[in-house]
Every structure is written in structure tokens, then in C-alpha cells.
C-alpha positions in Angstrom: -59.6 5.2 -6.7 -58.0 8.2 -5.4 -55.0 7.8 -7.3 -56.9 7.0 -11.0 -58.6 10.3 -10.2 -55.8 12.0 -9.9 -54.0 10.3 -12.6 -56.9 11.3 -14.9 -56.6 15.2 -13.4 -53.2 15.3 -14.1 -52.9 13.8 -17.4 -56.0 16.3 -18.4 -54.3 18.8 -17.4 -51.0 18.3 -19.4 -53.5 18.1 -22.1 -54.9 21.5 -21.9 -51.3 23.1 -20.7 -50.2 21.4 -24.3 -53.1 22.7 -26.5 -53.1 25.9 -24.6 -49.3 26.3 -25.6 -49.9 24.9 -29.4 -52.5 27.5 -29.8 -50.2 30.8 -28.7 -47.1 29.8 -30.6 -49.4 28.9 -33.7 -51.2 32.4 -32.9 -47.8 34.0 -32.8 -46.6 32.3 -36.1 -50.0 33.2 -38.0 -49.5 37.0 -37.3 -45.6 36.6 -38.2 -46.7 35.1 -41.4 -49.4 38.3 -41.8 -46.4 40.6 -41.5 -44.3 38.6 -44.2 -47.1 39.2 -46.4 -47.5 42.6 -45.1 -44.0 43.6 -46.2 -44.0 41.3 -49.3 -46.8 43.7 -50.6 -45.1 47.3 -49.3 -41.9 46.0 -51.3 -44.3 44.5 -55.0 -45.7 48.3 -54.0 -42.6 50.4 -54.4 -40.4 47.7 -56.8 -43.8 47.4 -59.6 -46.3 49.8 -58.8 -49.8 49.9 -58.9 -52.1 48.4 -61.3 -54.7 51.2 -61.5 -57.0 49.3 -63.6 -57.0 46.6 -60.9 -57.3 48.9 -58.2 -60.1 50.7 -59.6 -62.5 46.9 -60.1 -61.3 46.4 -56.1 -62.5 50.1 -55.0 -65.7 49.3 -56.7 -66.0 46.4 -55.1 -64.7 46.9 -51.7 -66.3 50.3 -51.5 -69.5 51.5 -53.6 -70.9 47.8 -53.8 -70.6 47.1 -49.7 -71.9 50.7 -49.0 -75.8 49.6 -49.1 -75.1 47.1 -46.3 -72.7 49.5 -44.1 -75.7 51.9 -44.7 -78.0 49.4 -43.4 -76.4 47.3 -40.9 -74.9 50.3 -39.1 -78.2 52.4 -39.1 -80.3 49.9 -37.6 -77.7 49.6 -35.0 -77.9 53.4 -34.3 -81.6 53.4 -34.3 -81.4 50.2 -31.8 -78.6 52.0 -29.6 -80.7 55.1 -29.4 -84.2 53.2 -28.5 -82.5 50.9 -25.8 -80.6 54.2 -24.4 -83.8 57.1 -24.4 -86.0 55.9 -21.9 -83.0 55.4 -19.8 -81.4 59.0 -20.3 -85.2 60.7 -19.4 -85.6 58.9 -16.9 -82.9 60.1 -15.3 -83.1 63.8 -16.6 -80.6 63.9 -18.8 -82.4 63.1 -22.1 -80.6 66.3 -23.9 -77.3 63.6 -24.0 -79.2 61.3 -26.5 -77.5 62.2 -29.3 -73.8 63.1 -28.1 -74.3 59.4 -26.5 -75.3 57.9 -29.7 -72.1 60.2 -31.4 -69.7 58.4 -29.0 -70.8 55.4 -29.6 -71.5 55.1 -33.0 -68.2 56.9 -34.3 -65.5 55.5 -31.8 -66.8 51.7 -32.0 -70.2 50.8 -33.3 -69.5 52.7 -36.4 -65.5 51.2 -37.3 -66.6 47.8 -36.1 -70.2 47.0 -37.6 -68.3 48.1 -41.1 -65.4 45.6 -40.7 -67.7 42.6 -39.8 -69.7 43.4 -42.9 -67.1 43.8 -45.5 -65.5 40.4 -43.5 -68.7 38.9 -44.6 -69.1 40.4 -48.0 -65.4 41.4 -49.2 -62.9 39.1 -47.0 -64.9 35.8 -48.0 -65.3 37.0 -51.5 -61.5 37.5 -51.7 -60.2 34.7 -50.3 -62.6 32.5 -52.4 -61.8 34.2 -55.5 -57.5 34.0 -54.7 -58.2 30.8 -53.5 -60.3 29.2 -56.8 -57.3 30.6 -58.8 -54.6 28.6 -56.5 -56.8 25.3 -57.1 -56.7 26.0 -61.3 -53.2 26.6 -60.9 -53.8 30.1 -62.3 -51.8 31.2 -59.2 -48.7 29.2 -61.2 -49.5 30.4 -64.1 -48.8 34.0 -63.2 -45.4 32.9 -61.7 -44.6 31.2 -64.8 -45.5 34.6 -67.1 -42.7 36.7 -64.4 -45.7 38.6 -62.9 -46.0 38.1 -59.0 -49.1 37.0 -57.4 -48.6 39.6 -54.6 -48.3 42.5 -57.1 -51.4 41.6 -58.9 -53.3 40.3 -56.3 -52.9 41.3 -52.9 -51.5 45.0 -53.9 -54.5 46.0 -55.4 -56.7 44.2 -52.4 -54.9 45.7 -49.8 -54.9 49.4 -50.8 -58.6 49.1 -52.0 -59.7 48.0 -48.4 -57.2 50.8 -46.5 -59.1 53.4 -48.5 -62.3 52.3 -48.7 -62.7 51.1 -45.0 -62.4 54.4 -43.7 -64.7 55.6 -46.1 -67.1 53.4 -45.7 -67.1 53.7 -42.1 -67.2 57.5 -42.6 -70.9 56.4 -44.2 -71.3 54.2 -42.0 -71.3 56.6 -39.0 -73.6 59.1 -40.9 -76.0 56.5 -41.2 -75.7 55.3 -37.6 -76.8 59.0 -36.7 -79.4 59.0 -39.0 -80.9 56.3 -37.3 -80.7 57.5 -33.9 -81.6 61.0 -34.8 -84.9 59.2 -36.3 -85.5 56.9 -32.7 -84.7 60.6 -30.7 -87.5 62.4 -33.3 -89.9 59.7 -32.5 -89.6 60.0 -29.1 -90.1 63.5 -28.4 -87.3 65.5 -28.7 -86.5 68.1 -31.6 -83.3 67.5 -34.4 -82.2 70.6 -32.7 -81.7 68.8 -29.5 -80.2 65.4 -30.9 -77.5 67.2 -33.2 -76.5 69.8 -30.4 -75.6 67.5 -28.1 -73.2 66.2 -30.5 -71.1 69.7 -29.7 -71.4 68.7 -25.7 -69.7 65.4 -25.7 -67.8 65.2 -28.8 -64.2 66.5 -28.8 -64.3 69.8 -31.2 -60.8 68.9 -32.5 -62.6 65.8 -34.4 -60.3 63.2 -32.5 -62.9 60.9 -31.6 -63.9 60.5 -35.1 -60.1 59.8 -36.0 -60.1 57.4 -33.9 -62.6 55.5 -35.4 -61.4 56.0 -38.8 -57.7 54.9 -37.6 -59.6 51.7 -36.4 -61.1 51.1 -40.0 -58.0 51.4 -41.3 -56.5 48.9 -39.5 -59.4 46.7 -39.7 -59.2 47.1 -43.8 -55.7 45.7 -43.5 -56.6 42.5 -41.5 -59.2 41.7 -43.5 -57.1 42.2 -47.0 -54.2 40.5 -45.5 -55.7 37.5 -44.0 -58.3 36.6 -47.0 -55.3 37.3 -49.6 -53.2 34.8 -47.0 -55.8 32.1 -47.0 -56.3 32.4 -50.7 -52.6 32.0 -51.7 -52.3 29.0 -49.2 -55.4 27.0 -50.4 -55.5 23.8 -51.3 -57.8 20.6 -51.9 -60.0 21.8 -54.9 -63.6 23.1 -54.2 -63.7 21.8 -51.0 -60.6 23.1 -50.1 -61.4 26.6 -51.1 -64.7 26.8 -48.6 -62.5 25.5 -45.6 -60.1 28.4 -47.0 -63.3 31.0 -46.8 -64.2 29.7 -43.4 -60.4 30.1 -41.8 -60.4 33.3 -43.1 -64.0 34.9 -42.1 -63.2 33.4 -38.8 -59.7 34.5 -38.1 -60.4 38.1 -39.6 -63.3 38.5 -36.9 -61.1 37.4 -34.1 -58.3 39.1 -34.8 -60.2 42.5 -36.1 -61.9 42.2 -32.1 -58.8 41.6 -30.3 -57.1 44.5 -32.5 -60.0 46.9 -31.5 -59.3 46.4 -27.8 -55.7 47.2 -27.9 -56.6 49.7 -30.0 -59.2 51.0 -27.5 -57.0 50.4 -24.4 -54.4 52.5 -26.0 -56.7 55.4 -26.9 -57.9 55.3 -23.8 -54.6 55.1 -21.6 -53.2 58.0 -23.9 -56.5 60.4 -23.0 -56.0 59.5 -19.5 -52.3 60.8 -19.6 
């Protein structure tokens, strides 16, 4: 009995120590495949250009059409940051913080990464189901066959529209995020005066915690362009294949867009420390 015990132990596992392996080497070979695409695009940037025309659709889409859901989604979350965070601040007498708390918070990591999990939602799906639909009518093909390249006319004009506009976005994002903990602070007693001159208390005056948040969007803008144009260019299957497509890439984009924010964090941090 012993023995099939530890039989079953050990061949468990060699299971685990297998699929553990599979998955960092496959990890490894995904983000490899990222930067191939990645540099595919710089080169279809500097060998055909830009197509402004193309640009312009994917700013408007990217950008002014996402910005009533950054505005929302990232408000509430200031206005729930600030209610869970007053009581707790007063009690211990230092209630004037509120709003440099809610500052911090909101631009250095609420702010950058609210935005990116909306325009994953909105933008990265609608991208890599758009790409992809065009791969499984062989429309994809068809631009090969007419000379043009699918990277130059597809994931060029994706990629800059999200590096611009997630920054911006994020930028309005923020604003709205202080908005709605300004309102929470109003509500509970204290003046706007208060709320926005704490801001000049905790906030770095050179503006380098709201760089860091916007350097975050910007990174987050390219996962999200590179991995739904990735996903879309490697559909297959039809219909069906397309949502699996949409999934991979909605679910990929989020984990790699969190793990990105750490090292990002970790780094920001370690270099404020030195």
C-alpha cells in the first residue's frame, strides 16, 4: 500500500514538474513571438509609413469612443477608494491626507491600470475579433496577394493608436478618479480646499509620479495592441475559431499587463529607494 502511494506521489509529481516546465518555456516563446511582431511593425513603420487615414479610424476608436468608460470605471473607483479610506484617515487624525492618498493611488496604479483592463475589454477584444474575422475570409491573403503587408495596414495603425491614446486616456482617467474622490471627501466633511491641497503634500512637485503612471499606460497600450493583433493574425477555425481567438487574447493581455505593472512597480520603486 505504501509503495502504490508513493508510486502515485511520484508519478503526480513528474506531472506537475512537466506541465510546470511546458508552461514557462511556452510563456517564454509567446513573449519572443510578441517581440517578432513588435519589431516586424517598428520596421513596416520606417520601410511604408503610416496610413494616416487608418490611424485616424483607430484613434477614434481606441481613444474618444473608450473615454466614457475610463471616465466611469475609474471614477467610481476613486469615489470607492476615497469612502473605504476617510473614516479610516479621521479616525486616526490625519484626515487632511485624504486627497494626496487618493492622488497616489489613483495616478501611480488605479488610474494606468483600471484604463488598460477597460480598453482590454472594449479595444483588445474588438481588435483581435475584427483581424481575426478577416484571417477566416481569407481577406488577410488577400492583402498579401495585392503586395500590401498585413502588419503595415493592420497592426501599424493599432499599435500607435493604443501608445497614444493609452496615456491619454489614462490622463482622463486620473482626472476623473479625483473627481470622484474629491466628491466622497466633500460629502464627508471636509472642504475642496483641503482635498486638492493635500495633493501638494504627498505628490512629488517634479510630476514624476504622474509619469509613472503614464509610462505604465504606455506600456500597457502596447501589450494590448500587440497581443490582440497576434491572436488575430494566428486565427483559425471560422466563427468559432475567432471567439477562442478573442478569449486567448482578453486573457493573456490581463495577465501579462498585471505581471508587467509589478516589474514595473518594483523597479520604480527600487530606483526611488536608491
Amino acid at each position: 500500500m505504501k509503495t502504490e502511494a508513493a508510486e502515485v506521489f511520484e508519478e503526480v509529481g513528474e506531472t506537475a514538474t512537466k506541465l510546470v516546465r511546458r508552461t514557462i518555456v511556452r510563456a517564454f516563446e509567446y513573449l519572443g513571438e510578441l517581440m517578432t511582431l513588435l519589431g516586424r511593425t517598428l520596421r513596416a513603420i520606417f520601410q511604408e509609413g503610416i496610413h494616416l487615414g487608418d490611424l485616424a479610424k483607430q484613434l477614434t476608436s481606441v481613444g474618444t469612443e473608450s473615454l466614457p468608460i475610463v471616465l466611469l470605471t475609474v471614477g467610481f473607483s476613486g469615489a470607492v477608494l476615497a469612502l473605504y479610506t476617510v473614516g479610516s484617515l479621521t479616525n486616526l487624525g490625519i484626515g487632511n491626507l485624504l486627497g494626496g492618498i487618493v492622488a497616489l493611488s489613483i495616478v501611480r496604479e488605479t488610474g494606468p491600470l483600471i484604463t488598460a483592463v477597460t480598453l482590454i475589454a472594449r479595444v483588445g477584444s474588438g481588435i483581435t475579433a475584427e483581424i481575426g474575422a478577416m484571417k477566416t475570409t481569407e481577406q488577410v491573403d488577400a492583402l498579401r496577394a495585392m503586395g500590401i503587408s498585413p502588419v503595415a495596414y493592420l497592426v501599424v495603425p493599432r499599435l500607435i493608436a493604443c501608445l497614444i491614446m493609452g496615456p491619454v486616456t489614462t490622463l482622463f482617467g486620473d482626472a476623473a478618479g479625483l473627481f470622484g474622490g474629491g466628491l466622497i471627501a466633500v460629502n464627508q466633511g471636509q472642504t475642496s480646499h483641503q482635498f486638492i491641497d493635500s495633493f501638494r503634500q504627498l505628490l512629488d512637485t517634479n510630476g514624476s509620479d504622474i509619469l509613472e503612471g503614464l509610462f505604465k499606460a504606455l506600456v500597457f497600450g502596447m501589450l494590448i495592441a500587440l497581443i490582440a493583433c497576434r491572436e488575430g493574425l494566428e486565427t483559425k477555425g471560422g466563427a468559432a475559431g475567432v471567439g477562442r481567438s478573442t478569449n486567448r487574447a482578453v486573457v493573456f493581455t490581463i495577465i501579462l499587463v498585471f505581471a508587467a505593472d509589478f516589474v514595473m512597480t518594483w523597479f520604480f520603486k527600487a530606483k526611488s529607494v536608491v
